[in-house]
C-alpha positions as CSV (number, residue, x, y, z in Angstrom):
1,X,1.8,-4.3,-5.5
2,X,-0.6,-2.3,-3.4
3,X,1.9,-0.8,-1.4
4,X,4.1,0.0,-4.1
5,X,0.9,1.8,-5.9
6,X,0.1,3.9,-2.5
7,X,3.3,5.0,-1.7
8,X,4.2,5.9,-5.3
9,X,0.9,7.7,-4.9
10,X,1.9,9.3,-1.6
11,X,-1.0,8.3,0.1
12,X,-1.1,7.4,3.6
13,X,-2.4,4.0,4.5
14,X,-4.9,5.7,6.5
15,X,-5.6,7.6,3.2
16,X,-6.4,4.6,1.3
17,X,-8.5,3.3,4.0
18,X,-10.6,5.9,4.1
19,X,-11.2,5.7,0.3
20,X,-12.5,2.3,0.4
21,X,-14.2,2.3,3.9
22,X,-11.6,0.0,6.2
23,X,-9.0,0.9,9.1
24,X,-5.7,1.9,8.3
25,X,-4.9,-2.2,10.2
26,X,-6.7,-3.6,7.8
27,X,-4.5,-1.9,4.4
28,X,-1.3,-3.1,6.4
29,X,-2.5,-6.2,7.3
30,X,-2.9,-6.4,3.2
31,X,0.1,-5.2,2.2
32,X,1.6,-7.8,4.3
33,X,-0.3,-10.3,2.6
34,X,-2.1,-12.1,5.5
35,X,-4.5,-14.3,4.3
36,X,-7.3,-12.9,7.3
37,X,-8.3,-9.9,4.8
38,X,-10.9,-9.4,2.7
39,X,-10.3,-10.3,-0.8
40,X,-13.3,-7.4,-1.2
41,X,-11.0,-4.9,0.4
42,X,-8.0,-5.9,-2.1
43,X,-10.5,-5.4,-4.9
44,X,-11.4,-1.7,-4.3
45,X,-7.5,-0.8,-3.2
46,X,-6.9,-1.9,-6.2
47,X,-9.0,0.3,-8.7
48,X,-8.6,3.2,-6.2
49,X,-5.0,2.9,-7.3
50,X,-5.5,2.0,-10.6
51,X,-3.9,-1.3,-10.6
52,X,-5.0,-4.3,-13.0
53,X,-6.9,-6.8,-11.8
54,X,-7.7,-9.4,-14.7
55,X,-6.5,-7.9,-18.0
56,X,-2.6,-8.8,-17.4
57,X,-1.8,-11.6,-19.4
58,X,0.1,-14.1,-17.4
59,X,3.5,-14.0,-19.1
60,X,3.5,-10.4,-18.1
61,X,2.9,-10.8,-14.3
62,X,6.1,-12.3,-13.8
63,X,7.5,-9.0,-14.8
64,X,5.0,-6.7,-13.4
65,X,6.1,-8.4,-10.2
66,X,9.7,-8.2,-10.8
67,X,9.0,-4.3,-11.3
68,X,7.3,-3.9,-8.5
69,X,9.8,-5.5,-6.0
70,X,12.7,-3.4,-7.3
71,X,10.4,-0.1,-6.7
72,X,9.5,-1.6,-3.4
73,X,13.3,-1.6,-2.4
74,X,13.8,2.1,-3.2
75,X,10.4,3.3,-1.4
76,X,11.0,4.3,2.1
77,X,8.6,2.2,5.0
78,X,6.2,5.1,5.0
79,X,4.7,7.5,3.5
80,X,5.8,10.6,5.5
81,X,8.6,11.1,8.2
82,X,7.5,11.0,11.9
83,X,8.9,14.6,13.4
84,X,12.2,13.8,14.6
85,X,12.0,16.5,17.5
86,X,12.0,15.4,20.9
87,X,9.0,16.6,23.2
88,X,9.7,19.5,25.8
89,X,8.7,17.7,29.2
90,X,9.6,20.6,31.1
91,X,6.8,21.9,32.8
């Protein structure tokens, strides 16, 4: 869900981390969903992009989730294209 919300944001994962004082590592490393960050860190991504944290009944997170997986399919892997152009290595 925090991927979803940054990209639909168009901001960077370095962008985010900046916001909320942690690495650009440590926002992938959440999106991924390993269990090694801080729940802290998923706190304060989460109201920087404005994403409920406790007011969601329960019957509706089934469907938030749902959502979110079907805009995650359609979102490309990052946030802006890497130039495509091929260094000049002639000196």
């Amino acid at each position: 869900m925090i991927r979803a919300a940054r990209m639909q944001r168009g901001m960077t994962a370095a962008e985010l981390g900046g916001r909320i004082g942690v690495s650009r590592g440590v926002i992938q490393r959440m999106e991924a969903g390993e269990p090694g960050t801080s729940i802290g860190a998923a706190f304060e991504a989460a109201v920087v992009l404005g994403l409920p944290l406790f007011d969601a009944p329960t019957s509706q997170l089934g469907a938030l989730l749902g959502q979110k997986q079907q805009v995650n399919t359609l979102l490309p892997r990052r946030a802006f294209q890497a130039s495509q152009a091929k260094p000049d290595n002639d000196f």
